[in-house]
C-alpha positions in Angstrom: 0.0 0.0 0.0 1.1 3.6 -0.8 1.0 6.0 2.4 1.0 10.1 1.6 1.3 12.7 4.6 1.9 16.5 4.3 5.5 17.1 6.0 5.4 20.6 5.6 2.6 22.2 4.3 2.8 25.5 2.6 1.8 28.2 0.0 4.8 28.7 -1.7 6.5 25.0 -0.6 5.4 22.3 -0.3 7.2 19.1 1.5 4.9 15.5 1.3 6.5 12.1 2.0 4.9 8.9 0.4 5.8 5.4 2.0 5.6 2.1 -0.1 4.5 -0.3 2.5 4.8 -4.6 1.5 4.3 -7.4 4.4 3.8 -4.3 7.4 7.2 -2.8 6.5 8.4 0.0 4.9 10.3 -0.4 1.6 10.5 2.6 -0.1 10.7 5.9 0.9 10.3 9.3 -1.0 9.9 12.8 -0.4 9.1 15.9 -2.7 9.8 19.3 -2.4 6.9 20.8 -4.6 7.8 24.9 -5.3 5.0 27.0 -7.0 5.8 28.6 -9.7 5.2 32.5 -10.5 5.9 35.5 -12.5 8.6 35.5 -14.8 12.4 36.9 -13.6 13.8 39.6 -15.7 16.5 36.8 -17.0 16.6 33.4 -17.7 19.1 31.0 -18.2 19.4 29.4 -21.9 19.2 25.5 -21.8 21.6 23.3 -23.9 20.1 20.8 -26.1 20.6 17.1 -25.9 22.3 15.4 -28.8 19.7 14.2 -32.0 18.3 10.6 -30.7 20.2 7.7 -32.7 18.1 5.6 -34.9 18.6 2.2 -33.0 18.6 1.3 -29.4 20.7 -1.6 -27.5 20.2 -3.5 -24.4 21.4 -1.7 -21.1 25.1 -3.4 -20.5 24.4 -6.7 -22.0 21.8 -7.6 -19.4 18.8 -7.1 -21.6 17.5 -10.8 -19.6 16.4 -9.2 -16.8 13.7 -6.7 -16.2 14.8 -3.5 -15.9 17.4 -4.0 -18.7 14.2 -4.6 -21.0 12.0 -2.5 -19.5 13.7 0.5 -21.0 14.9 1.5 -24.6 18.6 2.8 -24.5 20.0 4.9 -27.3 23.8 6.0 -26.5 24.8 9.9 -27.8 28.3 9.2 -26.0 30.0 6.5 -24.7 28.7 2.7 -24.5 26.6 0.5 -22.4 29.0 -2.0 -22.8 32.1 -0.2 -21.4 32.9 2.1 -18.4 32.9 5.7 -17.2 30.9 8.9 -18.6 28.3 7.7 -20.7 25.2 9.9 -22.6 21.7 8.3 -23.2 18.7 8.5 -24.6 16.1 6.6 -22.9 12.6 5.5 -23.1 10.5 3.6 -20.8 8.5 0.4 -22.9 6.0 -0.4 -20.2 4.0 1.2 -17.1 5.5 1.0 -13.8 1.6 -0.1 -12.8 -0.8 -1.8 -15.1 -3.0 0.3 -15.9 -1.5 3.4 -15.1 -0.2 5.9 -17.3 3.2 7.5 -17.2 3.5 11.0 -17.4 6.8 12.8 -18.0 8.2 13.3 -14.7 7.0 9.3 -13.9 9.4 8.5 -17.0 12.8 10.8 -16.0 12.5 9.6 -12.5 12.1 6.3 -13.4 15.6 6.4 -15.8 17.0 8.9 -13.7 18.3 5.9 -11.1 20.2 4.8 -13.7 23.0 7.3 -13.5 25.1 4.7 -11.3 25.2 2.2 -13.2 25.3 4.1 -16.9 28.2 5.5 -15.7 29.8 3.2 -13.9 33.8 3.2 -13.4 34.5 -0.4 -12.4 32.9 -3.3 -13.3 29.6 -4.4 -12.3 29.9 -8.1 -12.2 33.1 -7.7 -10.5 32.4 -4.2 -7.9 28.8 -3.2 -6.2 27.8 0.3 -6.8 25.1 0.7 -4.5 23.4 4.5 -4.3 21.6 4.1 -0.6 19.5 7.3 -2.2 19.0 9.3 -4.8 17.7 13.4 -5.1 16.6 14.2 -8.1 15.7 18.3 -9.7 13.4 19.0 -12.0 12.9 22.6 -13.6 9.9 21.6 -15.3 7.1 19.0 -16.1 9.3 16.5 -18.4 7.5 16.0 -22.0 7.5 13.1 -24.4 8.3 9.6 -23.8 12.4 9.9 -24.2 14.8 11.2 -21.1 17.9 11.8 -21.9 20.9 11.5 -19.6 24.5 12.5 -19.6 25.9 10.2 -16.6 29.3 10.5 -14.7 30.6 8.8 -12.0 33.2 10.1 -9.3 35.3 7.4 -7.1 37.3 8.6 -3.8 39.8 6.6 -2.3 37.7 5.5 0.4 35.4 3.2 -1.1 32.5 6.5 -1.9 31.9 7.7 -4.6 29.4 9.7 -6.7 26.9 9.3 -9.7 25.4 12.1 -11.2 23.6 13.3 -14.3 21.9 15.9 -16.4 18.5 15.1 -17.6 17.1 16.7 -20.8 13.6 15.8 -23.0 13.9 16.8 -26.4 12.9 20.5 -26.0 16.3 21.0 -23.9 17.2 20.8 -19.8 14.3 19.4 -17.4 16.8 18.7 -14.3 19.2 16.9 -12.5 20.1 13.3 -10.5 22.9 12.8 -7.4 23.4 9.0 -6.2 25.7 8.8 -3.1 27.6 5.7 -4.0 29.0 2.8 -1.8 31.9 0.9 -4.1 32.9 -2.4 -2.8 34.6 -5.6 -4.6 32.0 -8.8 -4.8 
C-alpha cells in the first residue's frame, strides 16, 4: 500500500513524504519538495540541447535478460553501455511502472533517472557493487514526451564513496538533474 502525509505544508513550498509499505514494512521511501511557480524573472538562463536521438537502441550493459534491462529502450549519444565511465543516453520507458497506469513525464525521468550509477559506472559491475543508498533528483519543469535523456558520470574517492550524477534533458532541452551517493565495494 502507498501511504502520503503532508511534512510541511505550505503556499509557496510544499514538503509530502509517500511510504511504499509490503508485508507491514516499509520499503520505499520518498519525499518531494513541490515549489509554486510564479511571475517570470527579468533573466533566464538558456538551456543546452541534448544530442539528436540515434536511430537504433541496444540493451542496457548486455543484461537485456532481466527486467529493468528490457523495460527501458537505450539509445547512447556518447560512450557505451558495454564499457565504463561517462556515458550519454537516450532513454525511453517500454511499459508502465503499474498496469494500468499511465506515465507522465516526470514518472518516465524519475524512473531512468536511477540509472545514472550504473550508466556511468567506473568499475565493473559483475566484478564491484555500486550501491546508491539514495538518490535526489531536480526537475525545472514537467518533463514532456516519452524519451529522457541523460548525460551520466561517476566520481570514485579513495575510500570506497563515490558519486553518480547526471543531467537530464527531453527533447525541448534541460528538465533537471540526479545525485546518487555511492558505496563501491569488490563482490
Amino acid at each position: 500500500r502507498i501511504e502520503v502525509s503532508p511534512i510541511k505544508p505550505g503556499r509557496l513550498t510544499t514538503l509530502n513524504e509517500a511510504r511504499m509499505v509490503v508485508d507491514g514494512r516499509v520499503a520505499v521511501t520518498a519525499r518531494a519538495w513541490h515549489l509554486a511557480p510564479g511571475p517570470p524573472p527579468p533573466a533566464t538562463t538558456p538551456t543546452s540541447q541534448a544530442p539528436a536521438l540515434p536511430a537504433e537502441g541496444h540493451e542496457f550493459g548486455g543484461l537485456g535478460d532481466w527486467g529493468y534491462g528490457r523495460s527501458i529502450e537505450w539509445r547512447c549519444t556518447r560512450g557505451s553501455l558495454d564499457g565504463l565511465g561517462e556515458t550519454h543516453v537516450w532513454s525511453r520507458v517500454r511499459m508502465p511502472l503499474l498496469d494500468g497506469v499511465e506515465l507522465t513525464g516526470q514518472d518516465r525521468t524519475l524512473i531512468v533517472a536511477d540509472s545514472a550509477n550504473g550508466l556511468s559506472a567506473e568499475l565493473p559491475l559483475d566484478r564491484w557493487l555500486s550501491i546508491p543508498p539514495t538518490m535526489t533528483t531536480t526537475l525545472l519543469r514537467e518533463p514532456a514526451g516519452d524519451w529522457v535523456h541523460l548525460a551520466c558520470r561517476t566520481v570514485l574517492t579513495g575510500d570506497g564513496l563515490g558519486l553518480a550524477t547526471a543531467t537530464l534533458r527531453d527533447p525541448a532541452g534541460e528538465v533537471g538533474e540526479v545525485a546518487q551517493p555511492l558505496l563501491v565495494r569488490a563482490r
